[in-house]
C-alpha positions in Angstrom: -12.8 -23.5 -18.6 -11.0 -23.5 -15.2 -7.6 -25.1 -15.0 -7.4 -28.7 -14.1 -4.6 -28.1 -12.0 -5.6 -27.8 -8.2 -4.0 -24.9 -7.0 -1.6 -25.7 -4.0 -1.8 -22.4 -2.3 -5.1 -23.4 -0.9 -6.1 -26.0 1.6 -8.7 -28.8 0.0 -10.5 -28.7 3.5 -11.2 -24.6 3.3 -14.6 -23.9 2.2 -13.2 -20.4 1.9 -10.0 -18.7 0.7 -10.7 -16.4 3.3 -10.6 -18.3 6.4 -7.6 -20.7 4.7 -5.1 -21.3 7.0 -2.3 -19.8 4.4 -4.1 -16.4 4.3 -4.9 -15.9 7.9 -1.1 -16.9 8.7 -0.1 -14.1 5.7 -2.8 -11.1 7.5 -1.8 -12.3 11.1 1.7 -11.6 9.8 1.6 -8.4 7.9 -0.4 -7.0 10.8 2.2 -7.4 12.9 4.7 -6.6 10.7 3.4 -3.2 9.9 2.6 -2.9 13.9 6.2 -3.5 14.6 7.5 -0.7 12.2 4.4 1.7 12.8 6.1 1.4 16.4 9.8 2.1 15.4 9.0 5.4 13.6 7.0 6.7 16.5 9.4 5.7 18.5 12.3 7.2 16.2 10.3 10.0 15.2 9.9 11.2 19.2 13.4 10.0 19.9 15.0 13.0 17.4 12.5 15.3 18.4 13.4 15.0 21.8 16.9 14.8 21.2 17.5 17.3 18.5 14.4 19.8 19.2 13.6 19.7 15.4 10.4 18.2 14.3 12.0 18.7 10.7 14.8 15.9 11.2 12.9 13.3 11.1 10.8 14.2 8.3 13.3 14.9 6.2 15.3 11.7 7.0 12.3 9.8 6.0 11.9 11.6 2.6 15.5 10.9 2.0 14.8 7.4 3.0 12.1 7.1 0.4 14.6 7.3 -2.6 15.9 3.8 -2.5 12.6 2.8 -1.9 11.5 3.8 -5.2 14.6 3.1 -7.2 14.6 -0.7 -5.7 10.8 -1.5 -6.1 10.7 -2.8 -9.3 13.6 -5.5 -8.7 11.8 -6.1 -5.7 9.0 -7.0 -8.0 11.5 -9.1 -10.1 12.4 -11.2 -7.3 9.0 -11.6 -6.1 8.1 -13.2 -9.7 10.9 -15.7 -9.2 11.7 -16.8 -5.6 9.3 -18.2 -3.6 7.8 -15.7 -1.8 7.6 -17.4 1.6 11.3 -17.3 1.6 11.3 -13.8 0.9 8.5 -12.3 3.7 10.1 -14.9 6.1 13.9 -13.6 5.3 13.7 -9.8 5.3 11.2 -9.8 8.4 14.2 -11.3 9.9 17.2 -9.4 8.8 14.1 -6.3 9.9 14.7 -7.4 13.2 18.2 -8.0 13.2 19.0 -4.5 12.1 16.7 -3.4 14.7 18.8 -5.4 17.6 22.1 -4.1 16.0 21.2 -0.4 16.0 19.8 -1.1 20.0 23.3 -2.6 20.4 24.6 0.4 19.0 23.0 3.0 21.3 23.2 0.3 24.8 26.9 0.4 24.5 27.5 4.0 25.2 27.5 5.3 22.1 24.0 6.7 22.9 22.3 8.8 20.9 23.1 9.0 16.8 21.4 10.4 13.8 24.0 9.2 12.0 22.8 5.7 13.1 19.0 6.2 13.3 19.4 7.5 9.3 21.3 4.1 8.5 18.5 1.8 10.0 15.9 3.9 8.8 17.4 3.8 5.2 18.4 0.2 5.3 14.6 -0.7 6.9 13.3 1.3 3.6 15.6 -1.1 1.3 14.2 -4.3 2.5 10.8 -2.4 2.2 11.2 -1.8 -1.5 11.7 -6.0 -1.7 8.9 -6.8 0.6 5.6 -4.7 -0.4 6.0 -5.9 -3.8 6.3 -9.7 -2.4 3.1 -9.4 0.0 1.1 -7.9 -3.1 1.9 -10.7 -5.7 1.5 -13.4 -3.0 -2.2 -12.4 -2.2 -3.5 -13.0 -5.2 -1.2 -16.2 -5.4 -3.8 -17.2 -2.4 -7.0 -15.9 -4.2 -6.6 -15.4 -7.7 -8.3 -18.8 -8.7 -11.4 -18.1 -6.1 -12.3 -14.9 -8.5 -12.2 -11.5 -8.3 -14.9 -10.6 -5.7 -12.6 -13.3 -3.4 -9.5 -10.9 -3.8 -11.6 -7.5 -3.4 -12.9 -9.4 0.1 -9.6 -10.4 0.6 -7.9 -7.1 0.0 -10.4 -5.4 2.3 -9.7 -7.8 5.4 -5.9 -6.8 4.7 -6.9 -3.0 4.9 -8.9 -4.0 7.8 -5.8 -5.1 9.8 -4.1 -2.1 8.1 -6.2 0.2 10.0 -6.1 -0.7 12.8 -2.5 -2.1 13.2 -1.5 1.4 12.2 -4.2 3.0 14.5 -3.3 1.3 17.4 0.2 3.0 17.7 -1.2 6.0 18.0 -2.6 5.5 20.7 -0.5 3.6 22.9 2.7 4.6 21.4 3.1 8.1 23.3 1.8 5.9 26.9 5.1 3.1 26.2 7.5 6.1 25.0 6.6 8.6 28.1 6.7 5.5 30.7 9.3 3.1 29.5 11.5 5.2 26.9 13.4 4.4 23.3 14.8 1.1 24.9 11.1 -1.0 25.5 9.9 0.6 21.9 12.7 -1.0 20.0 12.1 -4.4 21.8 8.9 -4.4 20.8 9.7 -3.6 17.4 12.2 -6.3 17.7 10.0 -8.7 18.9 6.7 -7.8 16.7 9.6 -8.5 13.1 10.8 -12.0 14.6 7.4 -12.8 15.9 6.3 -12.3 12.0 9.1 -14.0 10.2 8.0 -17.1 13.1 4.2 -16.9 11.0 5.2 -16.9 8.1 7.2 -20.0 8.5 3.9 -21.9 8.3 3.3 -20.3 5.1 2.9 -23.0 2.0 3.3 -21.2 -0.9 3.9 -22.8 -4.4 6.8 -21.0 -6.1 5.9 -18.4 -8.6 4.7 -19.7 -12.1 7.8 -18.9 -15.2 6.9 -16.3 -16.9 4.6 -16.1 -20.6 7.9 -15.3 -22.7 9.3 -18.0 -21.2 6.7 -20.5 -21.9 6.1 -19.1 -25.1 10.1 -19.5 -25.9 9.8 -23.3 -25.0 6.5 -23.8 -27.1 8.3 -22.3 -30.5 10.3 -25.5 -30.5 8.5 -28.9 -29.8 11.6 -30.7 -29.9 13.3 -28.6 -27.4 13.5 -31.2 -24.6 11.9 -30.5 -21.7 14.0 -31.3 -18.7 16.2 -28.6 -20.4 15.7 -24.9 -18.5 15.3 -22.1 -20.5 17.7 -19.2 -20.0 17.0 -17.4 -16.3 16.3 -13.2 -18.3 18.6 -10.3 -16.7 16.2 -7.9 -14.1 16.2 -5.6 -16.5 15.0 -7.7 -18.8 11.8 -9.1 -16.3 11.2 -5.4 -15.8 11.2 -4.9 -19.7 8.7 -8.0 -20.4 6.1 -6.4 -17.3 6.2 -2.6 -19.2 5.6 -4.5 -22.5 2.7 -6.0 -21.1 1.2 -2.4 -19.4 2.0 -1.1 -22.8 0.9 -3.4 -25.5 -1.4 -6.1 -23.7 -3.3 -4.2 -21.1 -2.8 -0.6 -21.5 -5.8 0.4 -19.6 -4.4 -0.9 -16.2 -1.1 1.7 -17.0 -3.9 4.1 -17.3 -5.5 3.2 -14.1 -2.2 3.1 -12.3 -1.2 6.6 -13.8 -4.6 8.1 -13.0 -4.8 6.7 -9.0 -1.2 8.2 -8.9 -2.8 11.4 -9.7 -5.8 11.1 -7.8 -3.7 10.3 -4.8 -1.1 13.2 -5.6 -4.3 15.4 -4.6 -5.7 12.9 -1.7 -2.5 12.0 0.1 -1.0 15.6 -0.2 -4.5 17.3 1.2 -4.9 14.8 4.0 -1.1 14.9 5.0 -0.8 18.8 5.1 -4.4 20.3 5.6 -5.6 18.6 8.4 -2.4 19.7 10.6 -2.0 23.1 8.7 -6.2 23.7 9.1 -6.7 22.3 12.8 -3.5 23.8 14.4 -2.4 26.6 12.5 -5.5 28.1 11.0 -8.1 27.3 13.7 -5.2 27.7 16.2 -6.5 23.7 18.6 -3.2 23.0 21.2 -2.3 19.4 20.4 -4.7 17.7 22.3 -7.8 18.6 20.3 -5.8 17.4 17.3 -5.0 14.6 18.4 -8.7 13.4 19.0 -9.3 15.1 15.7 -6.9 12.6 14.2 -7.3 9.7 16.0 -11.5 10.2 14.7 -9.9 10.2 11.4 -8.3 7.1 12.1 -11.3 5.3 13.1 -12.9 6.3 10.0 -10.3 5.0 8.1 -10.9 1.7 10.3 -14.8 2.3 9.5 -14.2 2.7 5.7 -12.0 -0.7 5.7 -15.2 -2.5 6.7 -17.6 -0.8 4.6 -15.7 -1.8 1.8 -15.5 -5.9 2.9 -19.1 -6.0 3.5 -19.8 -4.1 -0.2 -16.9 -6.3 -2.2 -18.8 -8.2 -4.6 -20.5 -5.2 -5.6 -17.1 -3.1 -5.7 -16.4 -3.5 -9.9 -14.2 -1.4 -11.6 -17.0 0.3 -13.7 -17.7 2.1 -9.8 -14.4 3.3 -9.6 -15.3 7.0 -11.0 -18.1 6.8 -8.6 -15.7 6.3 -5.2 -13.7 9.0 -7.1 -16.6 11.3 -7.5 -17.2 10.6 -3.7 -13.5 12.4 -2.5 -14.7 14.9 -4.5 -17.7 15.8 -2.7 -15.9 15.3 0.6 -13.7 17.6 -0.1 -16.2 20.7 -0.1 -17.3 20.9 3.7 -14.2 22.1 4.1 -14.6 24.6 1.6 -18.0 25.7 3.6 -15.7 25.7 7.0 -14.0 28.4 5.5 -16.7 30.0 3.3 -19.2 30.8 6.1 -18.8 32.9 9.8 -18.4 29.6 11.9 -16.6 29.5 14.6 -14.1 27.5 15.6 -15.6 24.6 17.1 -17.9 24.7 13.9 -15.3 24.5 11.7 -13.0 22.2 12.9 -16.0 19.4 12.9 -16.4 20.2 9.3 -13.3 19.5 8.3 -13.5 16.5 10.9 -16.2 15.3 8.7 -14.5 16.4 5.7 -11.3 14.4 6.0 -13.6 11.1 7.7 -15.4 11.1 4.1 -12.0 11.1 2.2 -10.6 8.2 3.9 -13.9 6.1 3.6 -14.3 7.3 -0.2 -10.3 6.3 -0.3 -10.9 2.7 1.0 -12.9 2.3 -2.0 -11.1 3.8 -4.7 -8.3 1.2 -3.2 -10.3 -2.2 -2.9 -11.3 -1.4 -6.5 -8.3 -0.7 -8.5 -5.7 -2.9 -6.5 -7.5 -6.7 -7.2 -8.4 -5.1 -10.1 -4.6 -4.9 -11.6 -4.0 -8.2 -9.6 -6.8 -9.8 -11.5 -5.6 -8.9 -14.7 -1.8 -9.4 -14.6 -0.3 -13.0 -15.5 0.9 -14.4 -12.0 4.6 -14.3 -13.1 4.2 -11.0 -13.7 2.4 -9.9 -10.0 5.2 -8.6 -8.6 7.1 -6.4 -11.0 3.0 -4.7 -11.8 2.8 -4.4 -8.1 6.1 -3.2 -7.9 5.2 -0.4 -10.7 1.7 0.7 -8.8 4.1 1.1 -5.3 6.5 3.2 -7.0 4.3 5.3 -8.7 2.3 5.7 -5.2 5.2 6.6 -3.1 6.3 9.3 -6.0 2.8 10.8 -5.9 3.3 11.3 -1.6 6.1 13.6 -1.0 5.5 15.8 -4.6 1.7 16.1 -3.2 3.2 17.1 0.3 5.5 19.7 -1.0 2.8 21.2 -3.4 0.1 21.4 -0.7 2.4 22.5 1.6 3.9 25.5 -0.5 -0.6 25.9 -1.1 -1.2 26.5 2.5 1.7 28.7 2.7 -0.2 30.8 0.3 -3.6 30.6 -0.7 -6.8 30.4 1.8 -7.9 27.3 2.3 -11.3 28.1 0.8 -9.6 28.1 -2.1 -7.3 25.0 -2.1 -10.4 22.8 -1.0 -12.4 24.3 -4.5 -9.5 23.8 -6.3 -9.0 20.4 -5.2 -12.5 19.0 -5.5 -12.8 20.5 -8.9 -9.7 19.0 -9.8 -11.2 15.7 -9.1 -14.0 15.7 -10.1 -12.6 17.1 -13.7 -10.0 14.1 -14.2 -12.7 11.6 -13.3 -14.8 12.8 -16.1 -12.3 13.1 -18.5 -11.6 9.2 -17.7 -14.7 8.1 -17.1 -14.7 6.0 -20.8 -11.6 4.1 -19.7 -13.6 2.5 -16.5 -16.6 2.0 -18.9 -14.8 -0.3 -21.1 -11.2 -1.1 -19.0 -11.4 -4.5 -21.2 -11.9 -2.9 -24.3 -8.0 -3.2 -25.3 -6.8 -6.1 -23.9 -4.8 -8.2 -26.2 -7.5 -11.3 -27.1 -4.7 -13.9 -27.4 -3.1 -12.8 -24.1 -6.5 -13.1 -22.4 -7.5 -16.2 -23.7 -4.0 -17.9 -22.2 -4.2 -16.1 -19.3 -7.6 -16.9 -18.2 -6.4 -20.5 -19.1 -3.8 -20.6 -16.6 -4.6 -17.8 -14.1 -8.3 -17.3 -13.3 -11.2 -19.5 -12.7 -14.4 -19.5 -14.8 -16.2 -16.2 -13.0 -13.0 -14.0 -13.0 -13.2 -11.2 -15.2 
């Protein structure tokens, strides 16, 4: 039975979630927000190179920048599940900015320029990053979780829609502003995309996240507790405790999704991130120029895929995950026959063209299935701190898949690193193919029962 409450996250005169005014206001602002810091670590990233001469620097400052990152996420997550989460986006889109205007103040007053200073910002950018991704994830679903699942898979496509192409677009015109107007107009426009966000998301009307079950629960094992008497606020550690007790005990099969797309995307993300450069520059020997139409037709694939996906949502279920899975798989080998055949190098290179457009698409839906998946199934007062979990466990999978593909191409043929790859694929999928044909099997009846009572509407899963 669907909850009598009416959901205040949603406007009573939208006919959709999807073209509510609360969740065009949050994908008009995360575009922008991604746009603005897409721009910054072009920007930073040419700035060092052109400064230092090492292409190296920056990479490695943005590995080390990782680390917090990681180690913050899941209190991110824990204040995502408590504060509203208006006031969080609107707050550290803000003090993005202001960091932003105080390291331009920095390098304006003669100091000039500073790795020493770039490395702060880009750390300190990375710690408000570990508060905000889990924030944005938990309040999507806060926007869609009552309109049902195939509502949140639509709604998680038109957010990898703007994805695309916010982080597309830099690309393109990023090297045109840096070569015309230098490191001073990049910076004001990643000054002015942050405030410009934090400004949206103003308008944002979020309800504060729901207390979470143990709470509840606590409160319900004595009826003559009085009610205008809070229950104790838990410690973080405890919040993040009560979310692993619940991937553990209540729905263990969405650890086991989260611990098998980290894997999956160990092999994706490592592949993509290495190979392409390594194959198109190094092993086919392309000047820059040809690469970068090579990747920028990756990139509209990527944009491609992100539409495919919105237009197939309602069909997208999580039983079809092994499927999209299966599909990376496959696109893996023509650039197995790029490498296995005489072709030359024009040959080649659109093979692995073609190669790495099929990834990304086949990507786009292992994403749009799993994510609102996971967001479907966790308690909202719980969002965050899951959320939190899935972006950790991503991020780990990045730079260990980067450092092992790029040690691969160091030493094996590629031949034999795409085999390698697909197989390794393909072989995890079918060993967990039974998990995606019965992902509900194991969830905890009494936990579903209250959840679906407070959390989802009659045609969510």
């Amino acid at each position: 039975m669907a909850s009598s409450h009416p959901n205040p996250n949603l406007s009573p005169a939208s006919h959709s979630p999807l073209t509510s005014r609360n969740f065009i206001l949050l994908v008009a602002g995360q575009g922008l927000s991604l746009f603005a810091n897409t721009m910054l670590r072009f920007a930073m990233s040419m700035w060092v190179l052109d400064e230092t001469g090492s292409a190296s620097a920056f990479a490695s400052m943005l590995a080390i920048a990782v680390v917090p990152t990681i180690l913050l996420s899941p209190f991110g997550g824990v204040l995502a599940d408590r504060i509203n989460r208006r006031t969080i986006m609107v707050s550290l889109d803000a003090l993005s900015g202001t960091f932003i205007v105080l390291a331009a103040i920095w390098f304006a007053a003669g100091n000039g320029f500073s790795m020493s200073t770039v490395s702060a910002l880009m750390v300190s950018l990375s710690v408000l990053s570990a508060f905000e991704t889990p924030t944005v994830q938990a309040a999507l679903p806060q926007l869609l979780r009552d309109s049902g699942e195939t509502a949140m898979r639509r709604g998680m496509a038109i957010v990898n829609q703007v994805q695309q192409l916010t982080s597309l677009l830099p690309s393109f015109a990023g090297g045109v502003l840096y070569a015309a107007f230098g490191i001073r107009m990049m910076l004001i426009i990643s000054i002015t995309g942050f405030y410009a966000t934090a400004v949206l998301e103003c308008f944002l009307r979020l309800a504060p996240p729901r207390r979470a079950d143990h709470d509840s629960a606590a409160t319900a094992t004595n009826e003559d507790t009085p009610k205008d008497i809070p229950t104790a606020m838990p410690t973080p550690i405890e919040d993040i405790k009560e979310a692993l007790r619940f991937l553990t005990r209540k729905q263990p099969n969405i650890l086991k999704l989260m611990l098998f797309a980290t894997v999956v995307n160990f092999f994706v993300n490592g592949n993509s991130s290495v190979g392409f450069t390594y194959m198109v520059r190094a092993t086919l020997g392309f000047n820059a120029t040809i690469y970068g139409i090579s990747e920028g037709i990756v990139g509209i694939a990527g944009v491609a895929g992100a539409f495919i996906t919105g237009a197939l949502a309602s069909k997208l279920i999580i039983e079809r995950f092994p499927v999209a899975c299966y599909a990376i798989a496959v696109c893996v080998l023509p650039c197995a026959v790029a490498f296995a055949a005489p072709f030359n190098g024009w040959t080649r290179l659109a093979l692995i063209v073609a190669s790495f457009c099929g990834m990304i698409i086949a990507a786009s839906f292992t994403t749009i299935i799993a994510i609102p998946a996971i967001q479907m199934r966790t308690p909202e007062a719980l969002t965050g701190k899951v959320m939190a979990m899935v972006s950790s466990l991503s991020i780990c999978a990045m730079p260990l898949g980067q450092m092992a593909y790029g040690w691969a191409y160091d030493h094996v043929p590629p031949l034999w690193i795409a085999l390698v790859t697909a197989a390794a694929i393909a072989a995890l999928t079918l060993c967990a193919r039974s998990l995606f044909a019965h992902f509900d099997a194991e969830t905890d009846p009494h936990h579903t029962a209250r959840g679906n009572s407070h959390h989802q509407s009659p045609g969510a899963p």
